[in-house]
C-alpha positions as CSV (number, residue, x, y, z in Angstrom):
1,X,3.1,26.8,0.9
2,X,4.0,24.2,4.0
3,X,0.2,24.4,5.3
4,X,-0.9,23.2,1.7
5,X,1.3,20.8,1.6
6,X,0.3,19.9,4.8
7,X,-3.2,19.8,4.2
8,X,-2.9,17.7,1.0
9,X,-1.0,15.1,2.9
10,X,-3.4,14.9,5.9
11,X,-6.1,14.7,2.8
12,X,-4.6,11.5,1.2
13,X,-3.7,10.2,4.6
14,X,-7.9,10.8,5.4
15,X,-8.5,8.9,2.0
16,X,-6.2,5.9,2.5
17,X,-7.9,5.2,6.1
18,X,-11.0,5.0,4.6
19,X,-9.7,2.4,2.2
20,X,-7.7,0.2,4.6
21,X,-10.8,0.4,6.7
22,X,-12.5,-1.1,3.7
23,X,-10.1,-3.6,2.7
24,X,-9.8,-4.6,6.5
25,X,-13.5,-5.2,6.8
26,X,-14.0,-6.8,3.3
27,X,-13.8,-10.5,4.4
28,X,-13.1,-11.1,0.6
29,X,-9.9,-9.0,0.5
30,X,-6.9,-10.6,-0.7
31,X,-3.7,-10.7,1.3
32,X,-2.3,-8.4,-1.1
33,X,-4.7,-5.7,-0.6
34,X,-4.5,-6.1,3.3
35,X,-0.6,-5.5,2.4
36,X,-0.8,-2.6,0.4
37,X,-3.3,-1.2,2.9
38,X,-0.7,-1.6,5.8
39,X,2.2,-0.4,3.8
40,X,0.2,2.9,3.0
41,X,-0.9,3.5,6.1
42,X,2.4,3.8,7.8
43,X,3.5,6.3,4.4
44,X,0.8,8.1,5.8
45,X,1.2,7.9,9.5
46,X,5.1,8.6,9.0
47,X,3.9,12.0,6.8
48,X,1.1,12.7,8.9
49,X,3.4,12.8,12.6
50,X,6.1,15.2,10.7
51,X,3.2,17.3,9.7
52,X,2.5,17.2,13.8
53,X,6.2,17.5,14.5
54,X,6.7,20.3,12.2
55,X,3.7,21.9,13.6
56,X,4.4,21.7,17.4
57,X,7.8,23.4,16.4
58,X,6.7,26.3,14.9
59,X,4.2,26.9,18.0
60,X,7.1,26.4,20.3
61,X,8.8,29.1,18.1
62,X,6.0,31.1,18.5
63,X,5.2,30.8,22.4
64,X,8.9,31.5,22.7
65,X,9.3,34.8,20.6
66,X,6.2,35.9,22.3
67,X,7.4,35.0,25.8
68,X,11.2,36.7,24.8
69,X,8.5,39.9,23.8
70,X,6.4,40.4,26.7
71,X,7.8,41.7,29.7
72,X,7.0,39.6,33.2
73,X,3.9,41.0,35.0
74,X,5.1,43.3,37.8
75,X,3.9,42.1,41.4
């Protein structure tokens, strides 16, 4: 359930880039758009770096049970 609710926020993060990338390059956006764009962009960057957070804890998890399971090499 966490990897689709991952995915579907790295989707509508994906999505909103291309839009503020539009509104940013649109020399006949308003202010308001510009605004909007920039206030849903860091939504998505906030969501999108506790998706990477979240992630990079669960592989540190992982690389430690595995370590805690394998024994050291023998010299």
């Amino acid at each position: 359930m966490a990897d689709t609710m991952e995915a579907s926020q790295i989707e509508v993060a994906k999505a909103m880039l291309a839009s503020a990338q539009s509104a940013l390059t649109d020399p006949l956006s308003t202010r308001a758009e510009i605004e909007y764009a920039g206030i849903r962009l860091v939504e998505c960057l906030t969501e999108v770096v506790r998706v990477a957070e979240s992630r990079g804890q669960r592989l540190t998890k992982v690389d430690s049970d595995a370590s805690e399971e394998t024994p050291p090499p023998e010299e």
